[in-house]
C-alpha positions in Angstrom: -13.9 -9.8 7.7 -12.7 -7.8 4.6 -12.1 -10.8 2.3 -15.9 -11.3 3.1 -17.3 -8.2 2.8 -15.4 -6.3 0.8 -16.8 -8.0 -2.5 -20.2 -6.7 -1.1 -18.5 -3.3 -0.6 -16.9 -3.1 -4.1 -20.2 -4.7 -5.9 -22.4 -1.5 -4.0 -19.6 1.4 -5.0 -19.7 -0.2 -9.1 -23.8 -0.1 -8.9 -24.1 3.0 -7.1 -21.2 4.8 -8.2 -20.3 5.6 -4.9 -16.9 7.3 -3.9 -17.6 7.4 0.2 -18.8 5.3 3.2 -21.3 8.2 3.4 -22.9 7.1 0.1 -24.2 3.7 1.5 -25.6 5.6 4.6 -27.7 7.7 1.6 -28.7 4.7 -0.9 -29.8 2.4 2.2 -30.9 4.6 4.9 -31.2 8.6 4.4 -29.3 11.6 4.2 -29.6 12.7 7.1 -28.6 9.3 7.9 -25.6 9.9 5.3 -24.7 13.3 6.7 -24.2 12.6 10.4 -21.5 9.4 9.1 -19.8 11.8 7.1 -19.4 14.5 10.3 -18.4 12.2 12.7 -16.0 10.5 9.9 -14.1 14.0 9.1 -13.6 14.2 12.6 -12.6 11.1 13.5 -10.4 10.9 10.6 -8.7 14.7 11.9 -7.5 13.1 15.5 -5.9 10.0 13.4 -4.1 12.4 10.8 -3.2 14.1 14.1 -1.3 11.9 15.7 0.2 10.9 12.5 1.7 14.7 12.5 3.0 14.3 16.0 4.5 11.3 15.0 6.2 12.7 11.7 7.5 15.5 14.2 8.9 13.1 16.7 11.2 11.7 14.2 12.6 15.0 12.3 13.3 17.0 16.2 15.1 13.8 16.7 17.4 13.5 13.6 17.3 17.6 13.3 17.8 18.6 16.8 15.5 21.2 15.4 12.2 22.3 18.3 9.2 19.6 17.6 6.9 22.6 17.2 8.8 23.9 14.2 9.0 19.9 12.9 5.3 19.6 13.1 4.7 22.5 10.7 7.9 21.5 8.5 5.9 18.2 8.0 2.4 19.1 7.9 3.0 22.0 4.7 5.1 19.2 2.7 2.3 16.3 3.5 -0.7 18.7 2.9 1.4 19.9 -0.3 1.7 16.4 -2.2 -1.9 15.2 -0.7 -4.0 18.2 -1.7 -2.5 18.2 -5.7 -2.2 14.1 -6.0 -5.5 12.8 -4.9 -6.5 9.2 -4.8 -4.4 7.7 -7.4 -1.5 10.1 -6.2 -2.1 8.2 -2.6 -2.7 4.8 -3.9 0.7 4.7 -5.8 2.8 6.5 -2.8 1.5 4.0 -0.2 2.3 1.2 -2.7 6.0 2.5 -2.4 5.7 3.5 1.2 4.9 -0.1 2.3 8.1 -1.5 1.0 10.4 1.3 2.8 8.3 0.3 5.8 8.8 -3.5 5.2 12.6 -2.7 4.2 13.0 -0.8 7.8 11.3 -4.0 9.9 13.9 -5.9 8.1 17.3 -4.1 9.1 16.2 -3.2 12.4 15.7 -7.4 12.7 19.4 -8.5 12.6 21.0 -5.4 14.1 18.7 -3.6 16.6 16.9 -7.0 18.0 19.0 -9.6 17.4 22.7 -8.3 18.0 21.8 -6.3 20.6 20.6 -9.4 22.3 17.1 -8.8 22.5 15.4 -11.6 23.5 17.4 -11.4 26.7 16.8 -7.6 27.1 12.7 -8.5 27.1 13.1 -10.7 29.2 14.5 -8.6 32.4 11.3 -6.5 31.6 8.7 -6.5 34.9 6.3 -8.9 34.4 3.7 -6.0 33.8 5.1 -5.4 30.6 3.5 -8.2 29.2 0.4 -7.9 31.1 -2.3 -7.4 28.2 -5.0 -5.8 30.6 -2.0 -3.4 31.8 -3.4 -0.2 29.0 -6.7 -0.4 28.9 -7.8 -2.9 31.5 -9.9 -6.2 30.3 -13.0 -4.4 29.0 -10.3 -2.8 26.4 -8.5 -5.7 26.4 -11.8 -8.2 25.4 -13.5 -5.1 23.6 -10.4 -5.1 21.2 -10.3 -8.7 20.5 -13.8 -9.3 19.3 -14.3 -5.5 17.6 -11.1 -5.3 16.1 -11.8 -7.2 13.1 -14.8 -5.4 12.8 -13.4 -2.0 13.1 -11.4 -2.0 9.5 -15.5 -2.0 8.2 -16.2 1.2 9.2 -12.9 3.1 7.9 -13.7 5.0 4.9 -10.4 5.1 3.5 -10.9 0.9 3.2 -14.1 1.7 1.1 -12.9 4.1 -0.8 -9.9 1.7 -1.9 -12.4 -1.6 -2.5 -14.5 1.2 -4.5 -11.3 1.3 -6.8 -10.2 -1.9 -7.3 -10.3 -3.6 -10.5 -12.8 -5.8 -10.1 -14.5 -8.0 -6.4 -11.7 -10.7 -7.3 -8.8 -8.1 -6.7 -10.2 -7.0 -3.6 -10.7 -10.7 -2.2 -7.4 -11.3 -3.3 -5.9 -8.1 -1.8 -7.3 -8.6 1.7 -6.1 -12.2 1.9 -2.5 -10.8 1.6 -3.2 -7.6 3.6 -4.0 -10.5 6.3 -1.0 -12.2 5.7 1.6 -9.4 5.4 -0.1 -7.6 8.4 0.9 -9.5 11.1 4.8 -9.0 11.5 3.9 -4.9 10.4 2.1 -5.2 14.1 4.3 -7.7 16.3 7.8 -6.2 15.6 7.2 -2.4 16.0 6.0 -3.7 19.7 8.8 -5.7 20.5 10.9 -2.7 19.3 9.1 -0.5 21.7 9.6 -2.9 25.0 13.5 -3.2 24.1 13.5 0.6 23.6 11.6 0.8 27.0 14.1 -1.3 28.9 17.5 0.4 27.3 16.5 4.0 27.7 14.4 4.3 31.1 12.6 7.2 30.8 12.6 7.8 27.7 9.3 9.1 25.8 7.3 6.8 24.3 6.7 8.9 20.9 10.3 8.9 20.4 11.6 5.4 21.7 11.5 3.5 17.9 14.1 6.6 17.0 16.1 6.7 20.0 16.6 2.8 19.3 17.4 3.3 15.6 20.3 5.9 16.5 22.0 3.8 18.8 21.8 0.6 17.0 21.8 1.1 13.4 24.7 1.7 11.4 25.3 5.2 9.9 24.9 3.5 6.4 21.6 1.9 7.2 20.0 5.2 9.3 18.8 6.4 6.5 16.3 3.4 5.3 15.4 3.5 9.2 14.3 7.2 9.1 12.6 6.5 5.9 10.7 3.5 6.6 9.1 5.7 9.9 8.2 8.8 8.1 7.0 6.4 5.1 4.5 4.7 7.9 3.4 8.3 8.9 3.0 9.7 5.5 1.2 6.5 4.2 -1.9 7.4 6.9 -1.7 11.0 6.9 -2.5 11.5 3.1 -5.0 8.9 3.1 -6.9 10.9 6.9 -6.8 13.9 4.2 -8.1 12.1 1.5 -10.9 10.9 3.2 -11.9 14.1 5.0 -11.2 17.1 2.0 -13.3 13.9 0.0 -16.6 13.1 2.5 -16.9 17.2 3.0 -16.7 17.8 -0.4 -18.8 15.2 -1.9 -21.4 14.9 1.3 -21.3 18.6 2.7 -20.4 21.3 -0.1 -21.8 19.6 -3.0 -25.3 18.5 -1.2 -26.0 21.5 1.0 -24.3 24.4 -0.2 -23.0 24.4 -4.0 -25.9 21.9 -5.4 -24.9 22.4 -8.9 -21.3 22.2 -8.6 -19.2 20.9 -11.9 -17.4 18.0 -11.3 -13.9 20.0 -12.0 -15.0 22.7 -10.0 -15.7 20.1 -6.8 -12.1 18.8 -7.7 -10.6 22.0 -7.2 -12.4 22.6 -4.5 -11.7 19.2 -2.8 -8.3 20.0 -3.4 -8.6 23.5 -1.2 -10.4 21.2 1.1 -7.6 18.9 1.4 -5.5 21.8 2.7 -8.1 22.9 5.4 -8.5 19.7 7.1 -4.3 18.9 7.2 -4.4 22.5 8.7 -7.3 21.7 11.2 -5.0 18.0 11.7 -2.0 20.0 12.5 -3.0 22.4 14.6 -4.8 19.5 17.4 -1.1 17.3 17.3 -0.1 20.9 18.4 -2.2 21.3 21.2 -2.9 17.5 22.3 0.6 15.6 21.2 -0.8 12.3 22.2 -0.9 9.6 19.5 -2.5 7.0 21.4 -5.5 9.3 23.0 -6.1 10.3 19.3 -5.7 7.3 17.6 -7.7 5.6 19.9 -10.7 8.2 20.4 -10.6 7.9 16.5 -11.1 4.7 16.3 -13.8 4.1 19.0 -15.4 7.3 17.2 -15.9 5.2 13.6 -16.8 2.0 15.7 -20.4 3.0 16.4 -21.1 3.0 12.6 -21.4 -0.7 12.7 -24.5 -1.9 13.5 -25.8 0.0 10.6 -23.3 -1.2 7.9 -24.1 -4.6 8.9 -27.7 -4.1 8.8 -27.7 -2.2 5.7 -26.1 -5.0 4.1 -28.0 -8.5 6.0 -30.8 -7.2 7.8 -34.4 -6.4 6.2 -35.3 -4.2 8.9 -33.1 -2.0 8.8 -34.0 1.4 9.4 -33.0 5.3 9.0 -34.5 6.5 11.7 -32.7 3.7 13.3 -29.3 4.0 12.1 -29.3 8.2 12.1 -30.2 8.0 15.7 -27.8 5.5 16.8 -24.5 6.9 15.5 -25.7 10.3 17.1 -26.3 9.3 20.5 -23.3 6.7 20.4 -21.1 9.5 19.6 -22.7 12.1 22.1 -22.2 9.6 24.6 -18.4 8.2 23.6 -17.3 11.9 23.7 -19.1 13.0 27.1 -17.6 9.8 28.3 -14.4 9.8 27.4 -12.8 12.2 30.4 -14.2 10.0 32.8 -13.9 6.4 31.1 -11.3 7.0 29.1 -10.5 3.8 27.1 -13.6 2.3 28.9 -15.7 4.4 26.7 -16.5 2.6 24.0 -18.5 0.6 26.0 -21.6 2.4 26.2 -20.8 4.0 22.8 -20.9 0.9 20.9 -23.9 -0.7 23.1 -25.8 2.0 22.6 -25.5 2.4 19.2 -26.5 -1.6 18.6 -29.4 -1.4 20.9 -30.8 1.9 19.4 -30.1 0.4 16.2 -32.1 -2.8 17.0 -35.1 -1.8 19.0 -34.9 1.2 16.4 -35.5 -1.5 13.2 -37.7 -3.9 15.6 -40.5 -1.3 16.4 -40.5 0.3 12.4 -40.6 -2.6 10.7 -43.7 -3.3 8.8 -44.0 -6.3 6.5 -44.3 -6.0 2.7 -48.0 -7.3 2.8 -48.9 -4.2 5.1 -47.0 -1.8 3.3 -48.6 -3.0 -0.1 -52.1 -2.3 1.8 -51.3 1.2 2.9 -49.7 2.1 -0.6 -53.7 0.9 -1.8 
């Protein structure tokens, strides 16, 4: 989808000057339009730096011995701390370097955690539920995740704000036809890891089973590039969530509704003490809801609903503000009021009713050129 539409992306941030998804929202819809993306993208964007935090903490209580609770704050103030001074380019380059401790992590743990513990034979005395794919979320999830999931990647601003900085629309296509390629094993191993962990160590906690299996596979020598490849694949989200948030509230919030006339040095510095708020904000929900998939997931579903409206911004000529203002805030209303009592099923009437509202929204405003050249006489 991004090798498609990220050209398009890149081409609107260079004529615009854009620097968030909240931008588009303004230049094609409104700003009230703009504003409500930019809420519900901070927020979204909190839960997944969230359960990056928790996830950062899992590892250092388990290779510390030290209480997860002091771990989380350990690795929140040193994330927050290189984030908040580095910005974009700071992020850009660490997760260039991240990605090949993560890749150099997949690739130890193939030969001595999988293969010479035997683990093709120790997934396959797994219960057949294991490899049940409605067994998490049922089929609605199941299906749901299958046709939106390409989609998804569209409405993550930290994907836009990267396409905004490419070189050129070449780079990006050529960027997202490797991220397609390179992606695949960075999502199939880490799951196969997790079932072998599952069936060695009954019991054991799911946030901690990828670390449990390291320590009792992986050489001394080669714990180390392990440990490193996990906390790399935390800390390559994290500063990117905190990016993105200090970035939409500081550009879409402070500088349009209450500093106006803000210098573009002053913004920075003040982005920068934004950065620091939201990775406090982040910490302190991994602290009281340590649950990477609920958050992960609820932040996810919560960016999904944005869709309709980028696609209609970019291909449909009736699209409309009213339209797309109204059908991200009652998509999101209705995801979070939802979510106790559907749980994964939520998305459902999230996303529905942010496509029909967004539809029947541009259907009944739409007025051809020849009747607004008649009214503007």
């Amino acid at each position: 989808m991004l090798i498609w539409l990220g050209p398009k992306i890149k081409r609107f941030g260079d004529s615009h000057n854009a620097q968030t998804i909240a931008d588009f929202f303004a230049e094609k819809y409104s700003v009230s339009a703009s504003t409500i993306t930019s809420v519900v993208t901070i927020f979204a964007f909190l839960l997944i730096a969230s359960a990056q935090f928790i996830g950062i903490a899992s590892l250092a209580s388990v290779i510390t011995n030290v209480s997860w609770s002091v771990a989380l704050v350990i690795a929140a103030i040193i994330t927050i701390a290189y984030t908040s001074f580095g910005g974009l380019r700071n992020d850009i380059m660490t997760d260039f370097i991240q990605f090949w401790i993560i890749l150099a992590m997949l690739v130890v743990m193939i030969p001595f955690s999988f293969i010479k513990q035997g683990g093709f034979d120790i997934l396959r005395t797994l219960p057949v539920t294991s490899f049940n794919p409605f067994a998490y979320g049922g089929p609605v999830f199941f299906f749901g995740s299958m046709i939106l999931g390409a989609l998804v990647m569209i409405t993550q601003m930290d994907v836009w704000q990267r396409t905004y900085s490419a070189k050129s629309e070449s780079t990006v296509r050529k960027a997202y036809v490797w991220s397609f390629i390179i992606a695949i094993p960075l999502y199939v191993l880490p799951v196969l890891f997790g079932l072998m962990a599952r069936q060695l160590y009954p019991g054991i906690v799911g946030e901690q089973s990828l670390f449990t299996l390291m320590l009792s596979t992986l050489p001394s020598w080669l714990l180390g590039i392990g440990f490193a490849g996990i906390l790399a694949a935390a800390m390559s989200s994290i500063d990117s969530m905190i990016i993105v948030g200090s970035t939409s509230f500081a550009n879409d919030i402070y500088a349009r509704y209450i500093h106006k006339k803000e210098y573009e040095h002053h913004l920075l510095n003040k982005t920068r003490l934004f950065a620091v708020v939201f990775g406090t904000i982040a910490l302190l929900i991994a602290y009281f809801v340590p649950n990477i998939v609920k958050l992960v997931v609820l932040g996810t579903f919560l960016t999904l609903n944005f869709l309709p409206a980028i696609l209609g911004g970019f291909f449909w000529r009736k699209a409309n503000a009213k339209a797309a203002f109204w059908s991200i805030l009652v998509s999101t209303i209705i995801l979070v009021a939802s979510w106790i009592p559907l749980g994964t099923d939520a998305w459902l009437p999230a996303f529905f009713s942010s496509m029909i509202i967004y539809l029947v929204g541009g259907w009944i405003s739409y007025k051809p050129r020849i009747v607004l050249e008649r009214q503007s006489q």
